[in-house]
Every structure is written in structure tokens, then in C-alpha cells.
MDTraj code that builds the backbone (N, CA, C; nanometers):
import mdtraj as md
import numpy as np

residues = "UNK UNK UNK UNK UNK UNK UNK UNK UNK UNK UNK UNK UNK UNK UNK UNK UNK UNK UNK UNK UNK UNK UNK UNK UNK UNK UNK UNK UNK UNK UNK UNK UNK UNK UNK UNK UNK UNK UNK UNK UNK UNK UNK UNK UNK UNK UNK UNK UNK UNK UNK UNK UNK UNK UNK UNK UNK UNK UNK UNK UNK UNK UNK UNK UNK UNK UNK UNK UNK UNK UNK UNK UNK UNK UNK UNK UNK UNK UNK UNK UNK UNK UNK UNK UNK UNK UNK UNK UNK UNK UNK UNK UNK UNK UNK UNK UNK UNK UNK UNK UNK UNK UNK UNK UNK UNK UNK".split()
xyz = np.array([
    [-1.2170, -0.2993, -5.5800],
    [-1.1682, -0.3473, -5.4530],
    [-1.1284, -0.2262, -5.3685],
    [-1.2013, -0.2129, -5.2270],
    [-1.1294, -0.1076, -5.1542],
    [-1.0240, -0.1065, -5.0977],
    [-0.9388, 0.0063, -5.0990],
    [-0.8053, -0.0226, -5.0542],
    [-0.7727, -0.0486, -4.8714],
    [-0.6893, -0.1208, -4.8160],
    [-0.6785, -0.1437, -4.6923],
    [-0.6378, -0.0028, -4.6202],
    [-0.7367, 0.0088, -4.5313],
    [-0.6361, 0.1264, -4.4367],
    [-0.5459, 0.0885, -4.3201],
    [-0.4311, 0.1286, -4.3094],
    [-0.3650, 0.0848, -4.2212],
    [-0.3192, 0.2134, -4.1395],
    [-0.2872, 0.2045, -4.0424],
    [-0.3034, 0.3129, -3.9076],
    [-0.1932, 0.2431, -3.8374],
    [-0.1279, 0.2962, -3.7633],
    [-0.0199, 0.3424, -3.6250],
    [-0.0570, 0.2920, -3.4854],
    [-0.0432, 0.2062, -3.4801],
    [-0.0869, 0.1937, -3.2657],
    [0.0260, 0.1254, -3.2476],
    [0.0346, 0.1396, -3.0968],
    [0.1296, 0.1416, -3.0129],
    [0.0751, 0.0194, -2.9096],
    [0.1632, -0.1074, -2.9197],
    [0.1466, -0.2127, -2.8302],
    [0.2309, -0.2036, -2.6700],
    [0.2336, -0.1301, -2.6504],
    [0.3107, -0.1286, -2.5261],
    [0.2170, -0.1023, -2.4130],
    [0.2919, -0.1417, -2.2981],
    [0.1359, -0.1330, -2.1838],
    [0.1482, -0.0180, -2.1709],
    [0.0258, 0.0524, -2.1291],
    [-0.0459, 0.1582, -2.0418],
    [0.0173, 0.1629, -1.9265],
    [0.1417, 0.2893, -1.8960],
    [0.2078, 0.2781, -1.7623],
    [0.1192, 0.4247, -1.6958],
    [0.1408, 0.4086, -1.5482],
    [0.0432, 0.5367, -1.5118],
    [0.1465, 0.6306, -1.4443],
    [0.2751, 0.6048, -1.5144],
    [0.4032, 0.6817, -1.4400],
    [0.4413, 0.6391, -1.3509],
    [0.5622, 0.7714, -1.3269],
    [0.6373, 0.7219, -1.1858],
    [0.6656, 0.8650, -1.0666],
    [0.6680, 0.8639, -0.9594],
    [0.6744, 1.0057, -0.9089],
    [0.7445, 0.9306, -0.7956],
    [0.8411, 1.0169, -0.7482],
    [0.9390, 0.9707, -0.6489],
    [1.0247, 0.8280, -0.6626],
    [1.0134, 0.7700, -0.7507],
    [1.0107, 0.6098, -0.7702],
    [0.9315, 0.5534, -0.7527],
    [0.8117, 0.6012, -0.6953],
    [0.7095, 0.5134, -0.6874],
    [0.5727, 0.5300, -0.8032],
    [0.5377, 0.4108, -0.8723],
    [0.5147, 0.3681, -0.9565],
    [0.3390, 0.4219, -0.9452],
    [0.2632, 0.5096, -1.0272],
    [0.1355, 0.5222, -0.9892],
    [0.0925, 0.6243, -0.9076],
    [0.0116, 0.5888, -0.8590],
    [-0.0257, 0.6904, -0.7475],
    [0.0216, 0.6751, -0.5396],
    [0.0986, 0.6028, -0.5722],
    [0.2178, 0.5362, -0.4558],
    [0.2168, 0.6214, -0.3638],
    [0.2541, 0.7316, -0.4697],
    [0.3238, 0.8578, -0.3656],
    [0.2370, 0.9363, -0.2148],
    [0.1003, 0.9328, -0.3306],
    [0.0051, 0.9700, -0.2108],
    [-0.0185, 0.9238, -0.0749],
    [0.0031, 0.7885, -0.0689],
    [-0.0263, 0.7865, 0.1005],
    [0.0930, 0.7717, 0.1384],
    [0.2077, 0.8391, 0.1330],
    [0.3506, 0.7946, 0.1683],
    [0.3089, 1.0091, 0.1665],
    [0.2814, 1.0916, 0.1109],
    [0.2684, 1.2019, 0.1252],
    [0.1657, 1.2291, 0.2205],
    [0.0409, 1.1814, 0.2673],
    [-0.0217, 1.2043, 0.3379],
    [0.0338, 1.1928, 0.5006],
    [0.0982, 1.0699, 0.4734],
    [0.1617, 1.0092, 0.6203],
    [0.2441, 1.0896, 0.6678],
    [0.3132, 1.1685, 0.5824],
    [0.4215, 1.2378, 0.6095],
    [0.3661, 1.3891, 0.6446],
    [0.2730, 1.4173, 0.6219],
    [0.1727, 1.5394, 0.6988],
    [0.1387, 1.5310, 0.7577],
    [0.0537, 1.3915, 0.8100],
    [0.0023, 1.3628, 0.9401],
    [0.1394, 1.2987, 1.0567],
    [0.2154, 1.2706, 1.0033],
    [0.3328, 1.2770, 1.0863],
    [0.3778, 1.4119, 1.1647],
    [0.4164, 1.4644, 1.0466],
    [0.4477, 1.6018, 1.0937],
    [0.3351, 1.7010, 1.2465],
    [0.2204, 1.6741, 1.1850],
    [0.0670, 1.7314, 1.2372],
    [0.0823, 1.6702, 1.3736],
    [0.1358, 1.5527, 1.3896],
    [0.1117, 1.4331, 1.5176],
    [0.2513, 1.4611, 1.5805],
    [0.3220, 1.5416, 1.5402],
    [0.4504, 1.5656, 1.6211],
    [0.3942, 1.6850, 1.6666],
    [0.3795, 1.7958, 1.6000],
    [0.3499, 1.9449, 1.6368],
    [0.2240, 1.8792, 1.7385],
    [0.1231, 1.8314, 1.7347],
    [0.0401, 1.8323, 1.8396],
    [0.1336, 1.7525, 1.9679],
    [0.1548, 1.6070, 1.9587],
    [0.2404, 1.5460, 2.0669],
    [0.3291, 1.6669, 2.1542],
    [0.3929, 1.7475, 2.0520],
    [0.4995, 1.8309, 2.1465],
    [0.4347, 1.9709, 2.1941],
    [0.3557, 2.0281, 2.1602],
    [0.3186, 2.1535, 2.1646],
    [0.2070, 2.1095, 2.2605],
    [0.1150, 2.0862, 2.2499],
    [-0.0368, 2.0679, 2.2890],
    [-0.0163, 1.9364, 2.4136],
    [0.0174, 1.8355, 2.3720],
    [0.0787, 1.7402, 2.4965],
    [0.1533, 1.7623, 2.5761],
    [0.2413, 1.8320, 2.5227],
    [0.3692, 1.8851, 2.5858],
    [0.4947, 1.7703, 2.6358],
    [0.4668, 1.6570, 2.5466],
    [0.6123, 1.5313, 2.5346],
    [0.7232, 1.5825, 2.4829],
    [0.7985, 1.5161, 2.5539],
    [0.9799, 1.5620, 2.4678],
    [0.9753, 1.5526, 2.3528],
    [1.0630, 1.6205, 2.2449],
    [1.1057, 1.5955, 2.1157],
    [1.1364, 1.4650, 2.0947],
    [1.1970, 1.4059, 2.1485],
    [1.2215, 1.2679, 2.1122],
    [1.1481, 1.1869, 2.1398],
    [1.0632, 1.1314, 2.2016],
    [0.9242, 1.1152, 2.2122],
    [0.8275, 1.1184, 2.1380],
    [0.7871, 1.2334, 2.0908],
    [0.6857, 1.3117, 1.9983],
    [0.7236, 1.2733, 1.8849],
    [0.8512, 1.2211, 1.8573],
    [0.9178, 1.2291, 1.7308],
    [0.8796, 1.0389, 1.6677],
    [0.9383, 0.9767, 1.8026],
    [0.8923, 0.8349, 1.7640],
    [0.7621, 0.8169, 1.7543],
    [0.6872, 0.8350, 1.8418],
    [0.5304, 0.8629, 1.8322],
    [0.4962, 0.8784, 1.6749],
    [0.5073, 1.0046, 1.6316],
    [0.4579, 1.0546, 1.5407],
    [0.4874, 1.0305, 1.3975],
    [0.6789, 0.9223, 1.3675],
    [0.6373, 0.8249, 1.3284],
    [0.6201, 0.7622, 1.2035],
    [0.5271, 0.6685, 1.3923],
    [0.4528, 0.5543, 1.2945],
    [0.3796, 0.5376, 1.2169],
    [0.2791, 0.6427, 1.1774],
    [0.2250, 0.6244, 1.0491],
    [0.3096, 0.6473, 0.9416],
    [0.3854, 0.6975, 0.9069],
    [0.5098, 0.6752, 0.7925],
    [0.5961, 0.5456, 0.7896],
    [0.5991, 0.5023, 0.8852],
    [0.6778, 0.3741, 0.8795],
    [0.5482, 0.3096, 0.8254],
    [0.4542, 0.2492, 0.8934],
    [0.3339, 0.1607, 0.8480],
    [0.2688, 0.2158, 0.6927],
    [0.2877, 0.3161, 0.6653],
    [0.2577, 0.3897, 0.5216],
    [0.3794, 0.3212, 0.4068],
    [0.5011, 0.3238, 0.4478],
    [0.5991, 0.3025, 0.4090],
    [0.6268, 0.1616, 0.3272],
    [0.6083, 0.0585, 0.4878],
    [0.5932, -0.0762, 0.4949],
    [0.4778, -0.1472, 0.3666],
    [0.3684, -0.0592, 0.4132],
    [0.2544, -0.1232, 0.3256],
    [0.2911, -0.0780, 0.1561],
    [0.3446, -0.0088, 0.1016],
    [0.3653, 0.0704, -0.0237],
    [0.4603, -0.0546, -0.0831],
    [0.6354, -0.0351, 0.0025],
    [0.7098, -0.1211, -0.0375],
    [0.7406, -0.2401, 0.0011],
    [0.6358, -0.3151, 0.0921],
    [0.6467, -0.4575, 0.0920],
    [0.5327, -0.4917, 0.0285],
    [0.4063, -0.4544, -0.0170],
    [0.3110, -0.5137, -0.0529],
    [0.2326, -0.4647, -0.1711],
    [0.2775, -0.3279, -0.2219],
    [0.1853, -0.2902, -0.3232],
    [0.3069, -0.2179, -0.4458],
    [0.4429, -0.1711, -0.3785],
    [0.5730, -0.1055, -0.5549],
    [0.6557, -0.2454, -0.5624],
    [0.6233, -0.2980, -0.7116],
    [0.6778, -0.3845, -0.8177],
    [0.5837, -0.4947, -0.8053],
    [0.4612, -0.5147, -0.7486],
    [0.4200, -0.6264, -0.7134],
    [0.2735, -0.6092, -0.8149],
    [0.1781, -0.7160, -0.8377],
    [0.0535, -0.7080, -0.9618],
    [-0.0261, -0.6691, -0.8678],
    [-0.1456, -0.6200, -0.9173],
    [-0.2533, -0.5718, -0.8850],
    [-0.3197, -0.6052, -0.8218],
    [-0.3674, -0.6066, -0.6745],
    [-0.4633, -0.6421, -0.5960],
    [-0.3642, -0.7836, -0.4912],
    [-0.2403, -0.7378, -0.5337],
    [-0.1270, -0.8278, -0.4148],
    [-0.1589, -0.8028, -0.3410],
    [-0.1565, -0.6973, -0.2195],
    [-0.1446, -0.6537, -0.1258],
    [-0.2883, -0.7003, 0.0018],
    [-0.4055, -0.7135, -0.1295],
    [-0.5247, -0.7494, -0.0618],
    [-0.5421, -0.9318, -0.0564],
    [-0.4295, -0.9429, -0.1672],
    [-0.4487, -1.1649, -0.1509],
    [-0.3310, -1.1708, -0.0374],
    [-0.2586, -1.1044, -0.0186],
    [-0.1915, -1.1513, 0.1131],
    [-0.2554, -1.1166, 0.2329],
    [-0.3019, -1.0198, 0.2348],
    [-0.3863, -1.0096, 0.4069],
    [-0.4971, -1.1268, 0.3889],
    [-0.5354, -1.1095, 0.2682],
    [-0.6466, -1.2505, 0.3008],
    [-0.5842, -1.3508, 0.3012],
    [-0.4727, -1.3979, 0.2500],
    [-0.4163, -1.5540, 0.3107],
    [-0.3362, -1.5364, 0.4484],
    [-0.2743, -1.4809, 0.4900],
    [-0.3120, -1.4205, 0.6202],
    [-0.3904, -1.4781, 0.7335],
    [-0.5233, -1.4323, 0.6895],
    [-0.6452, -1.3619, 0.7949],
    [-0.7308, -1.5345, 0.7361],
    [-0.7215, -1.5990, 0.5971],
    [-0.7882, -1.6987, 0.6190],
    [-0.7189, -1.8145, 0.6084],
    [-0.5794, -1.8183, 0.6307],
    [-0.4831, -1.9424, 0.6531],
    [-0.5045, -2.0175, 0.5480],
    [-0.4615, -1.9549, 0.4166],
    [-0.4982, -2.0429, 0.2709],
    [-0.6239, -2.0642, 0.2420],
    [-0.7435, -2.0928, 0.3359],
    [-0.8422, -2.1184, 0.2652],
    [-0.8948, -2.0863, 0.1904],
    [-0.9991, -2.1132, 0.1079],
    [-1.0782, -2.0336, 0.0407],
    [-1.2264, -1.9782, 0.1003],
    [-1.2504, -2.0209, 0.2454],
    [-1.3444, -1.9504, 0.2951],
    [-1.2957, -1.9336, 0.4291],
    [-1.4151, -1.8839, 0.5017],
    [-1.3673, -1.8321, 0.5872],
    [-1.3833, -1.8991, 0.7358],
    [-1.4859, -2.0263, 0.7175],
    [-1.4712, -2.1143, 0.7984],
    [-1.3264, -2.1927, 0.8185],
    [-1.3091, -2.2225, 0.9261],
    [-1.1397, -2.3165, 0.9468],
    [-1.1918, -2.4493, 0.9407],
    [-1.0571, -2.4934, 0.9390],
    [-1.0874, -2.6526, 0.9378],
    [-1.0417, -2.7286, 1.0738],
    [-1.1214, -2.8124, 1.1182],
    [-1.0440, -2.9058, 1.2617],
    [-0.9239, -2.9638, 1.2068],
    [-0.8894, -3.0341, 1.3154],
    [-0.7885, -3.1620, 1.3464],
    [-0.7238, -3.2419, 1.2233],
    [-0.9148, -3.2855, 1.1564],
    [-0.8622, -3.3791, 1.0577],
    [-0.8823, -3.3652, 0.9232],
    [-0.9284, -3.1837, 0.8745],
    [-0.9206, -3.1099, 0.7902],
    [-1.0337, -3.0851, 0.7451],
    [-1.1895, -3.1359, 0.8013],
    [-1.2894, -3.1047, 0.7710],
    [-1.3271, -2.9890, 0.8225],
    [-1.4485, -2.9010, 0.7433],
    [-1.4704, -2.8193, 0.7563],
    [-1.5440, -2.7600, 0.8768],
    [-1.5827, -2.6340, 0.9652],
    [-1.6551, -2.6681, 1.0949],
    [-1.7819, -2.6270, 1.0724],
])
top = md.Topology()
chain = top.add_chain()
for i, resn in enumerate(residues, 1):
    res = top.add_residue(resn, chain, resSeq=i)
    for name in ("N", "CA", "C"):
        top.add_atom(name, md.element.get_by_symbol(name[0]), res)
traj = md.Trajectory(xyz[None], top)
């Protein structure tokens, strides 16, 4: 009779880390935004020649909208959240992409 081999594994999930608190690879477009922020101020104020404060709100909004999208829709939430909410959204629950009239038939 051959003897059983028995071996060591590890049941725990596959985490892909954490960097800044954010879970994955998070960090990256929350780091990008924040360069092109920076990039979109130095041009707004230098090259446009807008006030600092100005240049400053301007430049921003892609960190806020970088921000928004990270921690309302994609850190602590499952996989591919972020893309079933714009599509219920954009197709009002349905499952296609035709709407429905009045009396719920399809058009």
C-alpha cells in the first residue's frame, strides 16, 4: 500500500495588498490625478495666466472625480461594482438596452 502524501496549503484568499489604504492597485489613478492636477494648475497659472485660486479649483477636478470614483464605487466594494452601477444607471434596471413605454412593453 502506498503511503499518503500530505502537503501544507494555505486556504485563505489571494489579497493583492494594500498601499495608502487603498486596497489593490487603487492607488494608481488617485496618483495619476494628482499629477495631472498638479500639471493642470502649473499650466492654468503659468501659461493661461488665471489666479491661483482659480487654477487651483480648476485643476482640481480630476482628483475629486478620481477620488469619488475609487471611494464610492470601486474600495470595499466586489468586483466589477463600479461597472453594474453605471449600467443600472444608464439602462434604468433593465436588462437591455431598449426602454420600455407607458405600459411596460418593450419599444
Amino acid at each position: 500500500m502506498t503511503e499518503l502524501r500530505q502537503t501544507e496549503t494555505n486556504a485563505a484568499d489571494d489579497s493583492t495588498g494594500r498601499v495608502f489604504g487603498l486596497d489593490g492597485n487603487l492607488y494608481l489613478p488617485v496618483l495619476l490625478s494628482l499629477l495631472g492636477s498638479l500639471a493642470g494648475f502649473a499650466f492654468l497659472n503659468l501659461v493661461c495666466g488665471l489666479h491661483y485660486s482659480l487654477a487651483g479649483i480648476m485643476a482640481t477636478l480630476p482628483l475629486l472625480i478620481a477620488l469619488a470614483w475609487i471611494l464610492g464605487l470601486r474600495q470595499g466594494k466586489p468586483a466589477g461594482y463600479d461597472r453594474d452601477f453605471l449600467e443600472y444607471l444608464f439602462s434604468r434596471g433593465h436588462f437591455s438596452r431598449h426602454g420600455t413605454d407607458q405600459e411596460g412593453y418593450l419599444q
